[in-house]
C-alpha positions as CSV (number, residue, x, y, z in Angstrom):
1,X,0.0,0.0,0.0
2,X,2.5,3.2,-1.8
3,X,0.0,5.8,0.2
4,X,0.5,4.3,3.7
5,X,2.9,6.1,4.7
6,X,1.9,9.0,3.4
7,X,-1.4,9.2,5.1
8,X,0.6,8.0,8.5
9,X,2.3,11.5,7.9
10,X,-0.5,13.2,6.9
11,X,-2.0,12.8,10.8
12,X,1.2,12.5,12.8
13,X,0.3,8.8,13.5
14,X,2.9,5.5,14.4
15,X,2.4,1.9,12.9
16,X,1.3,1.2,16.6
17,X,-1.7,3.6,16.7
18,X,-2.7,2.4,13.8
19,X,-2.6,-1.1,15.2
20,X,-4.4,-0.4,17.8
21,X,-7.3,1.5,16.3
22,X,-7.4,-0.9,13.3
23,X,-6.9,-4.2,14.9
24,X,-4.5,-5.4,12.8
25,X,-0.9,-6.3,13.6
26,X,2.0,-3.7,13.5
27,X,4.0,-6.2,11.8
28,X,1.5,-6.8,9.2
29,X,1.1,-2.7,8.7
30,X,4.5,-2.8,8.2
31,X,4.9,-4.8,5.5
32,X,1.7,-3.3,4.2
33,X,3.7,-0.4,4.0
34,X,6.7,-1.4,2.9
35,X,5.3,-3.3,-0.1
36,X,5.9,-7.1,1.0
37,X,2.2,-7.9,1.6
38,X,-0.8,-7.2,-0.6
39,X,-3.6,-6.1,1.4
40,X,-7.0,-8.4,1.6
41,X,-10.3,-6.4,1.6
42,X,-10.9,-6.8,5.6
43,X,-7.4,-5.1,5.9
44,X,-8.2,-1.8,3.6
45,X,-11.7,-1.2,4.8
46,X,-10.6,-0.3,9.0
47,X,-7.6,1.2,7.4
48,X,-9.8,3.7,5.1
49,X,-11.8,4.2,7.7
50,X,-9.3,5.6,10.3
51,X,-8.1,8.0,7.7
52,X,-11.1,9.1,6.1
53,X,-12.5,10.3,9.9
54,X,-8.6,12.0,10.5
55,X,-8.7,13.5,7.6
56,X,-12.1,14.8,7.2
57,X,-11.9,13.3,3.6
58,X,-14.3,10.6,1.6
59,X,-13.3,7.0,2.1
60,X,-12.9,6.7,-1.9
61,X,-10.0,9.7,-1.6
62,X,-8.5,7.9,1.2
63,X,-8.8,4.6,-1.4
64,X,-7.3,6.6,-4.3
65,X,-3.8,7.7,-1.7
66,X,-3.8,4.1,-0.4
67,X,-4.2,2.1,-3.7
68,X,-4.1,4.5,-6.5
69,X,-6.2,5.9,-9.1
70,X,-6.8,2.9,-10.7
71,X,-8.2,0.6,-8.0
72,X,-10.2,3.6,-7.0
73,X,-11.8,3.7,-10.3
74,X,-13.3,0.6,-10.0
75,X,-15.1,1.7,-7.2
76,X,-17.0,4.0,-9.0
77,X,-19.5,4.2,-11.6
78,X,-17.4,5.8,-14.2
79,X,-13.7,6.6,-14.9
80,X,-12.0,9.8,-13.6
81,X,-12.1,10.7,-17.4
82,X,-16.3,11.3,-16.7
83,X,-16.9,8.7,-19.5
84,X,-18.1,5.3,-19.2
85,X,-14.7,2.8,-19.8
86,X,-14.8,0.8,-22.9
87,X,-16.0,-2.8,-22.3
88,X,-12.8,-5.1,-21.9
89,X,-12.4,-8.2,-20.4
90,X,-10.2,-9.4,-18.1
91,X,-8.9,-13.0,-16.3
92,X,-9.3,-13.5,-12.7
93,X,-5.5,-12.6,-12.1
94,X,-6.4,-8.6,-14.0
95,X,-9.2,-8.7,-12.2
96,X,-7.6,-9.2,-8.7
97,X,-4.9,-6.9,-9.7
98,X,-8.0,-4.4,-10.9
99,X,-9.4,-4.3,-7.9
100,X,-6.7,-4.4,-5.7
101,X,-7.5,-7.9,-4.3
102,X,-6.6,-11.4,-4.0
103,X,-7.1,-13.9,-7.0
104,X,-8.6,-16.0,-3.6
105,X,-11.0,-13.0,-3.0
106,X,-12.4,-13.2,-6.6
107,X,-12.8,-17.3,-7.1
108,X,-14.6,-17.0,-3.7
109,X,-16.6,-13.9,-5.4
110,X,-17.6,-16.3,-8.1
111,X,-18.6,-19.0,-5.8
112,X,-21.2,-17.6,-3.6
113,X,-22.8,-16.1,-6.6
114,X,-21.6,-12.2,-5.9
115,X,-19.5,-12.2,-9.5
116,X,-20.4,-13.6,-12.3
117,X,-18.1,-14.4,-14.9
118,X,-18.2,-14.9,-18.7
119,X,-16.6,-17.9,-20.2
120,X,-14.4,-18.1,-23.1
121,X,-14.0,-20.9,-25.8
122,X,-11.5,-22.9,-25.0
123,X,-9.9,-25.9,-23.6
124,X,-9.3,-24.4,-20.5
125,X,-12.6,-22.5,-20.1
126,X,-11.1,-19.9,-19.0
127,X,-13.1,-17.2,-16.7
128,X,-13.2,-13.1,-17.9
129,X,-14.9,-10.8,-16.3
130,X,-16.2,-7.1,-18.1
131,X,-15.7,-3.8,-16.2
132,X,-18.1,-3.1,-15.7
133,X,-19.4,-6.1,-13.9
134,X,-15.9,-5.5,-11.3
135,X,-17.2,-2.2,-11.3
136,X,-20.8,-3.1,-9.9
137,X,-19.3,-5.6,-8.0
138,X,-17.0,-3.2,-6.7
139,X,-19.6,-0.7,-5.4
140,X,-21.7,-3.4,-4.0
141,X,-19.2,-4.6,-1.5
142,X,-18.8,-1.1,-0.4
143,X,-22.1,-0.3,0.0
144,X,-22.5,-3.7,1.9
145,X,-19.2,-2.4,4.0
146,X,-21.1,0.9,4.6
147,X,-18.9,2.8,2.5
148,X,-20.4,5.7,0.5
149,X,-19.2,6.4,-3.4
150,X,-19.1,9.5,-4.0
């Protein structure tokens, strides 16, 4: 997470705080921060949290610092740009990467029903999933997380 750090500065606030009002480890913030560990979902929403009450700032700003522009895109209904994206396909690892999340997080996405995917010819019948369906999907979990779009 490139914006950790950044948003630690940003409030005058030590790995340990952070621990403690996130309930995660230190040593797991800290290789948040320093790049060895992606973050899972349950890990980004207390984290967003935290800083979007410091801050005074939307939770999808504090996503945009945290993950970058792209991830934060696909919590919203259209790109940055103001235009709808073109439709495009992408694998379960583009789609993990898309939204920031583990290639576990979307297989078990698919599974209980909350993604749905599109099959492509092949012998390995491989899954794709359209932007706009990560997008949706994307926005759902937030609003099931309590997390307003704006």
């Amino acid at each position: 997470m490139r914006g950790l750090r950044e948003l630690r500065g940003m409030v005058g606030m030590t790995i340990a705080e952070l621990a403690r009002v996130t309930g995660l480890s230190r040593s797991y913030l800290w290789r948040l921060e320093r790049g060895e560990r992606k973050p899972g979902v349950k890990a980004v929403f207390p984290i967003m949290r935290v800083f979007s009450e410091r801050l005074g700032i939307p939770e999808t700003a504090v996503l945009e610092i945290l993950m970058g522009k792209r991830v934060a895109e696909a919590f919203s209904y259209k790109s940055l740009s103001g235009r709808e994206p073109a439709p495009r396909y992408l694998t379960v690892d583009q789609a993990a990467r898309y939204l920031g999340v583990s290639r576990s997080y979307i297989k078990n996405a698919v599974r209980s029903g909350l993604l749905r995917p599109r099959p492509v010819p092949g012998p390995r019948g491989q899954m794709v999933f359209s932007i706009e369906e990560l997008q949706s999907f994307a926005k759902r979990h937030l609003e099931n997380a309590g997390v307003t779009a704006e």
